[in-house]
Every structure is written in C-alpha cells, then in structure tokens.
NUKE-872799 format. One record per atom (N, C-alpha, C): residue in three letters; x, y, z. Coordinates in steps of 0.02 Angstrom, whole numbers, padded with zeros to 5 digits, always signed. Layout:
N
ALAXYZ
...
***
This chain:
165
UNK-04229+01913+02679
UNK-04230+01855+02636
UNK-04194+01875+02570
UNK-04163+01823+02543
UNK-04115+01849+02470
UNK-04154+01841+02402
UNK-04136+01891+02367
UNK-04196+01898+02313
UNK-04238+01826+02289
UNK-04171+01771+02275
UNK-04192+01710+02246
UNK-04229+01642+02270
UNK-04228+01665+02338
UNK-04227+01618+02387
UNK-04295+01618+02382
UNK-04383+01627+02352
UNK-04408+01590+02354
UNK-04434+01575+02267
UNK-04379+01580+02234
UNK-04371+01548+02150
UNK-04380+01514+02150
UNK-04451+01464+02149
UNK-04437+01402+02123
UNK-04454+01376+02074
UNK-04508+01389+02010
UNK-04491+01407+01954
UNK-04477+01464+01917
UNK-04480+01424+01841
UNK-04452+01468+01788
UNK-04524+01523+01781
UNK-04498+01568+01742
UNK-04550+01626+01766
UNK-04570+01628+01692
UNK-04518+01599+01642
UNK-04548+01580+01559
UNK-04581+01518+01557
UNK-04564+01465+01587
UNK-04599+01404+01564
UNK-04624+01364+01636
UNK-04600+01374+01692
UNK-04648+01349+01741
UNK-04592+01289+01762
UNK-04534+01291+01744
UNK-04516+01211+01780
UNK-04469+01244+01820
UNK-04444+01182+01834
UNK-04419+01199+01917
UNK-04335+01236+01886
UNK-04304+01264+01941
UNK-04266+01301+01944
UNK-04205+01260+01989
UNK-04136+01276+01986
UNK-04103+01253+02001
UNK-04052+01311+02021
UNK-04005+01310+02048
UNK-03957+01337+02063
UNK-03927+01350+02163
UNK-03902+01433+02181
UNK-03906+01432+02231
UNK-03942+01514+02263
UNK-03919+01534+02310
UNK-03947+01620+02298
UNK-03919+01663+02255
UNK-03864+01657+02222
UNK-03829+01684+02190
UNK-03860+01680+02122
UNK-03871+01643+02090
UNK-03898+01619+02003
UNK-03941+01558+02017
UNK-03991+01558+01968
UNK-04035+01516+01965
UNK-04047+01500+01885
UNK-04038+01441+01860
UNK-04056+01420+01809
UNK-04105+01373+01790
UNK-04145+01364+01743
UNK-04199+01323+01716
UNK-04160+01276+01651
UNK-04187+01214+01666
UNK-04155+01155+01628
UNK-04178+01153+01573
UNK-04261+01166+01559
UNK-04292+01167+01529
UNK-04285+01214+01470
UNK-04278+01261+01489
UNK-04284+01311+01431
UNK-04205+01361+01413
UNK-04172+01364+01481
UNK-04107+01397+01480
UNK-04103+01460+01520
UNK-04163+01483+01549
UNK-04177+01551+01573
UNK-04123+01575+01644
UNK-04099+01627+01647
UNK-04046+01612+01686
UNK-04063+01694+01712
UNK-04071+01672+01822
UNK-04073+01735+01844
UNK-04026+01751+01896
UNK-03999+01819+01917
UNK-03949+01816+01963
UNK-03977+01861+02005
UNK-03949+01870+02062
UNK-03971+01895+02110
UNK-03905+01960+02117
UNK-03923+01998+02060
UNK-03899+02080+02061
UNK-03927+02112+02111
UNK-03897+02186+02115
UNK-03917+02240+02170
UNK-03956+02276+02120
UNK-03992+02279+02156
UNK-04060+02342+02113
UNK-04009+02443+02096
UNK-03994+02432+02061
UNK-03952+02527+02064
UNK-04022+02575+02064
UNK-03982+02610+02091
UNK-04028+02688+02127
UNK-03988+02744+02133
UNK-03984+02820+02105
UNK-03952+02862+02089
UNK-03965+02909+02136
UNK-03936+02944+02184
UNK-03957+02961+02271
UNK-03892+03034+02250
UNK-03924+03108+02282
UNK-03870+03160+02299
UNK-03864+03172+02349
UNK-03831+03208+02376
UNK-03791+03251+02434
UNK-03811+03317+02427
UNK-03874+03345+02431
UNK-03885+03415+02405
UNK-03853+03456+02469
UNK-03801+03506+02460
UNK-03758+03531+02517
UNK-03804+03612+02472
UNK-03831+03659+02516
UNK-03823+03734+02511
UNK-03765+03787+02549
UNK-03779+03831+02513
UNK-03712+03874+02532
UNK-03696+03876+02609
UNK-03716+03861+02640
UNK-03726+03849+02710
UNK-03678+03795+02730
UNK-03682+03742+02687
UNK-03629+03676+02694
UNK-03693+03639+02728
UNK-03764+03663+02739
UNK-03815+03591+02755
UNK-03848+03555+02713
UNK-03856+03491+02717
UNK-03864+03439+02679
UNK-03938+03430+02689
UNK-04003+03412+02624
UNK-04055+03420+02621
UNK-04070+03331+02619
UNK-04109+03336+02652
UNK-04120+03265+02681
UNK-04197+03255+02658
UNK-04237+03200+02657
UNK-04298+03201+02637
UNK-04315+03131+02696
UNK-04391+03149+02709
UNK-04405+03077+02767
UNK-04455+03045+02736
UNK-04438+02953+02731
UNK-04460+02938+02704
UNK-04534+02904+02712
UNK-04612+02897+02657
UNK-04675+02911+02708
UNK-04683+02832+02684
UNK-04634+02797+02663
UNK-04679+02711+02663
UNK-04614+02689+02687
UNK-04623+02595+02698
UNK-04593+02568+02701
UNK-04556+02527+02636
UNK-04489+02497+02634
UNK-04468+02524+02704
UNK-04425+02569+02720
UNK-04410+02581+02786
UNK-04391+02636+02805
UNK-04429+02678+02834
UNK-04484+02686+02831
UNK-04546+02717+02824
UNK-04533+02786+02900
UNK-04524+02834+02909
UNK-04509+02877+02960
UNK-04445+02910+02967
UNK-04408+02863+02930
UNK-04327+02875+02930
UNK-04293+02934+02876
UNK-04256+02981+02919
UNK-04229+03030+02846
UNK-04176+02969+02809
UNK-04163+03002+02723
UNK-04146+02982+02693
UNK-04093+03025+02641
UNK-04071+03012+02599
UNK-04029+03068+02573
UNK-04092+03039+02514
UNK-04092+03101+02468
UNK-04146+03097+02403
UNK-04109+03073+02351
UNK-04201+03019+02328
UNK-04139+02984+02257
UNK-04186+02930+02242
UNK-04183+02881+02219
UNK-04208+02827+02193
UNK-04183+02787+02149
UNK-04222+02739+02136
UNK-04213+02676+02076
UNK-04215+02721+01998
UNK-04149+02688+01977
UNK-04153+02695+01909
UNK-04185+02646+01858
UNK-04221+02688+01819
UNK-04242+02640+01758
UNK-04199+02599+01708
UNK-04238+02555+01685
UNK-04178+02505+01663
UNK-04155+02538+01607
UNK-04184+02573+01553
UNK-04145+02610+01500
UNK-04117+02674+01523
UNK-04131+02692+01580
UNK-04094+02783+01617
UNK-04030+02790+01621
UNK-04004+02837+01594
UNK-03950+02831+01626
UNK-03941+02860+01700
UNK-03890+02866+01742
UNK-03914+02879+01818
UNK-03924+02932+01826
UNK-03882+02995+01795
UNK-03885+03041+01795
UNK-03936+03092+01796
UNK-03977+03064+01743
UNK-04064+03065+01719
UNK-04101+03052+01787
UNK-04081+02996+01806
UNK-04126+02956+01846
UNK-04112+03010+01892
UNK-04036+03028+01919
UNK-04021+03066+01985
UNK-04084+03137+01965
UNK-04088+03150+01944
UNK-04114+03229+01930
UNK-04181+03229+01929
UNK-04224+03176+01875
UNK-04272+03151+01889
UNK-04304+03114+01959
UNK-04278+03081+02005
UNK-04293+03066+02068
UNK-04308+03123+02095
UNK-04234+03184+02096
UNK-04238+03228+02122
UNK-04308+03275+02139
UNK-04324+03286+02068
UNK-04365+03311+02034
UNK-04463+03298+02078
UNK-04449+03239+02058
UNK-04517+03189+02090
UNK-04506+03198+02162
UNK-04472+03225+02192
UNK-04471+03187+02276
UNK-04471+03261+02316
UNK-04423+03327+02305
UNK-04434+03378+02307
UNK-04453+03434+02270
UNK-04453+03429+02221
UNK-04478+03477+02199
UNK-04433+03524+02160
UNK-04371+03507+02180
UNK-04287+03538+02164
UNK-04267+03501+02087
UNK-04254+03559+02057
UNK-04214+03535+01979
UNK-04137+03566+01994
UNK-04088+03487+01989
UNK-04038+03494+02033
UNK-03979+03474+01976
UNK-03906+03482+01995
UNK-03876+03498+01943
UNK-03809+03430+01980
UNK-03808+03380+01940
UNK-03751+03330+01989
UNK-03697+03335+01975
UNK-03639+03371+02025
UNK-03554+03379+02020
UNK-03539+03324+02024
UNK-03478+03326+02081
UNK-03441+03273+02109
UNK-03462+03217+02110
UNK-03421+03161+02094
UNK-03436+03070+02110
UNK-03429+03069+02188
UNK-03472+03042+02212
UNK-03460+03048+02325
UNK-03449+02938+02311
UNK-03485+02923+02285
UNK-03468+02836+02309
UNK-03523+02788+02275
UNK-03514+02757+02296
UNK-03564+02682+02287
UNK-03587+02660+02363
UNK-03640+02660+02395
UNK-03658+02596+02459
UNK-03699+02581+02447
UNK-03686+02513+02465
UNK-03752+02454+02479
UNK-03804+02466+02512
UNK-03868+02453+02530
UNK-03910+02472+02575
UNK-03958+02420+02569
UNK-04002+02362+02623
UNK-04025+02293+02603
UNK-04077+02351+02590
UNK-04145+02328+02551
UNK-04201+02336+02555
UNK-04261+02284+02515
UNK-04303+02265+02556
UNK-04352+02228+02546
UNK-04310+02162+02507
UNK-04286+02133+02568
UNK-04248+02055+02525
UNK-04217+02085+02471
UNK-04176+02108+02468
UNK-04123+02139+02420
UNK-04093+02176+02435
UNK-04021+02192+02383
UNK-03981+02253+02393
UNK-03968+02301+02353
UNK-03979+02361+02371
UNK-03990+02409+02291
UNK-03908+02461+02324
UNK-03896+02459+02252
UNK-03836+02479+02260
UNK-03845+02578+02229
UNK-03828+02613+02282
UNK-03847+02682+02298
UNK-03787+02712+02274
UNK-03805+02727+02202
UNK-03766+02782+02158
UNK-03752+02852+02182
UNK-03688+02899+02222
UNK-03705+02954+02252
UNK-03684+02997+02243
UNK-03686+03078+02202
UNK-03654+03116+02179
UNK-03659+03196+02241
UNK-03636+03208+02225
UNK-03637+03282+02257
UNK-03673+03314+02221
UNK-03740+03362+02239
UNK-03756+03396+02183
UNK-03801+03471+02211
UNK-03807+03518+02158
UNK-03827+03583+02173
UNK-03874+03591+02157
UNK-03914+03651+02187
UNK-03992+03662+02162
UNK-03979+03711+02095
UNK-04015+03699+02054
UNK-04035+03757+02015
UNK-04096+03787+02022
UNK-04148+03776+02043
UNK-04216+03797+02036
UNK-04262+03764+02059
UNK-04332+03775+02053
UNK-04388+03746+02100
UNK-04408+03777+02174
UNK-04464+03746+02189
UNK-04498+03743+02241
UNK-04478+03704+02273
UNK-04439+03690+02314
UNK-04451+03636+02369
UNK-04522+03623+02399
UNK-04529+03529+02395
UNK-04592+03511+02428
UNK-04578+03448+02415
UNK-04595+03420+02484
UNK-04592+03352+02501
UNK-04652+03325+02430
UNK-04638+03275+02409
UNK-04696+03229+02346
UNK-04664+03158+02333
UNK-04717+03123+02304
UNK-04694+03052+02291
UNK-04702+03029+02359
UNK-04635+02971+02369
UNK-04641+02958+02419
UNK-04596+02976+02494
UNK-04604+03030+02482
UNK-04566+03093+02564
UNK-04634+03126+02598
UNK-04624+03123+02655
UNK-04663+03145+02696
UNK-04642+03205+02707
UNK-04577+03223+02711
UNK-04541+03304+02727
UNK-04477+03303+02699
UNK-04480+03375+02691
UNK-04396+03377+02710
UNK-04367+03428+02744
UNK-04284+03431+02749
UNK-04266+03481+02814
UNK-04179+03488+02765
UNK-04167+03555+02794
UNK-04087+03540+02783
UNK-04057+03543+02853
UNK-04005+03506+02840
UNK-03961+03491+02907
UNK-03882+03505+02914
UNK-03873+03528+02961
UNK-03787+03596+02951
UNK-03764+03482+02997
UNK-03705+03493+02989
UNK-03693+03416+03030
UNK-03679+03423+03095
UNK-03687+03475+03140
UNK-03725+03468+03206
UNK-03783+03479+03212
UNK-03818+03461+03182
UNK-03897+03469+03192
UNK-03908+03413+03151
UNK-03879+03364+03104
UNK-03904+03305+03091
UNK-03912+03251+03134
UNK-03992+03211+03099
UNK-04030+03163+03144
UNK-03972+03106+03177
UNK-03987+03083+03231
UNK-03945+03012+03238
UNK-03935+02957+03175
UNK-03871+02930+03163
UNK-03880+02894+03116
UNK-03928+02832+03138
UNK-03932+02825+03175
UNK-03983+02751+03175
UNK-04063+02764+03150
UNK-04074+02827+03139
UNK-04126+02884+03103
UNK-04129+02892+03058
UNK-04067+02852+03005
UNK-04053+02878+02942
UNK-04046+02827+02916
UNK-04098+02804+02831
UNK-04087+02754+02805
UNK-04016+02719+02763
UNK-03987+02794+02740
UNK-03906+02781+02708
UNK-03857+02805+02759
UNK-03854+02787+02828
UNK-03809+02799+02873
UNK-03755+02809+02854
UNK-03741+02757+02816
UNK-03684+02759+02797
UNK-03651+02802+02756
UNK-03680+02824+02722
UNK-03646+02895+02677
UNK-03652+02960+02704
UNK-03725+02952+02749
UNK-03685+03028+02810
UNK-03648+03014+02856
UNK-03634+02973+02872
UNK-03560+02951+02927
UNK-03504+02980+02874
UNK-03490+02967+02827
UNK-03449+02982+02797
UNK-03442+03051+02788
UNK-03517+03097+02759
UNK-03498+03175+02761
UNK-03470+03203+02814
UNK-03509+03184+02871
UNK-03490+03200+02954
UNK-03420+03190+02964
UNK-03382+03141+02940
UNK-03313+03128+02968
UNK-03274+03175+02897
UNK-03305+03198+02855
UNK-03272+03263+02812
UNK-03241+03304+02870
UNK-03288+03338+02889
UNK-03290+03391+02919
UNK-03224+03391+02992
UNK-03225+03323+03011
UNK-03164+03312+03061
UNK-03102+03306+03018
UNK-03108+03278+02953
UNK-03033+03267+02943
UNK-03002+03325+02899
***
C-alpha cells in the first residue's frame, strides 16, 4: 500500500485532505504531505578475505532474511553518523565508511526507503548480533545466501557480478 493512500485527514486540523499518492494537501489550513522514500544509511562490510558481513534480520519485515547492515537515518543525522551508528547498534562493529557503492530502493512496510550504501571497514569491537539482528555471518560470494534470501538483493547482485567483471 503507498504511504498516502490511507490520508484522509489533515493530521494538524482534522479536515479532509485532497490530492493523489504522490502529495496530499489540506484546504483548510495549507498542510502539505508527500510521499518521500524514508533514507537509511546501509555498508558493505568486506574483510581482508574479500567476505561481506551480512546480518539476519529478527522482525518483520523481512523478518529471517540476511540483510546488508544499516538503518534509518535520523532526521537531523547526517548519514554517515547514522551509517556508523546503525552499525554500531546492530553488530557491535565501530566501522569506518570509504567508498560511495550506490543508492537502491527497497519497498518496506507501504513505503520506499531509499538505502544509502558505502563500502566500509572495521575498526574495532566485538561483533554481536543486537537491536534488531538475530545473527550474523560473513560471506566469501560463493558461499553467499540465495538472493531471494536477501532483503537488499539487489546490491549483492551487484557485488557478485564485481567479481565476474
């Protein structure tokens, strides 16, 4: 379902709402909402090995599925913060973000959060699944899960076809 689609009032004054899934406006007062992608700051933790540390995720949704580690950024964070901090909260790893890897979409819960993704290195910590990961594993890319196993398929399809081209 699309974020806006069950808007039907204003969330300041209570009257009805107008627009389409895209923007919604109130006549009444002027309040005006759009149906943005939620951003979320996500790494590629690769060890000297060249395997990629994956985390599985313990709710929905997704709930069973490995994931690359990462999360929602706060609205004053910058991502970077956010990338390190997720990090931080989810394994246990205080991690250091290189390379720009991309931007993908990914729907979740009637929405689309748009998955900020850097390449990045460990500096330190314990590894340990926390928050919301049930485990984690590193994975050389013949030994990574099926993508239909994987909530950002799409950005390990992409590491995987590194390695061929």
């Amino acid at each position: 379902m699309p974020l806006l689609d069950a808007w039907k009032h204003c969330p300041r004054c209570a009257s009805g709402l107008a627009g389409d899934l895209e923007r919604l406006e109130c006549g009444a007062c002027g309040f005006v909402m759009y149906a943005n992608p939620a951003p979320a700051a996500c790494a590629l933790v690769e060890d000297d090995d060249g395997r990629v540390l994956l985390t599985r995720r313990a709710f929905e949704p997704y709930q069973g599925m490995w994931d690359v580690p990462g999360g929602f950024i706060g609205e004053t964070e910058h991502p970077l913060d956010g990338l390190r901090r997720e990090l931080l909260e989810e394994t246990g790893l205080e991690v250091e973000p290189g390379e720009w890897y991309g931007a993908f979409l990914v729907p979740y819960e009637g929405r689309t959060v748009v998955n900020l993704v850097w390449r990045a290195r460990v500096l330190g910590g314990t590894p340990a699944p926390n928050d919301d990961v049930s485990e984690l594993a590193w994975f050389s890319r013949e030994e990574l899960p099926p993508l239909d196993e994987i909530a950002m398929a799409e950005t390990l399809g992409r590491w995987l076809e590194e390695a061929e081209g």
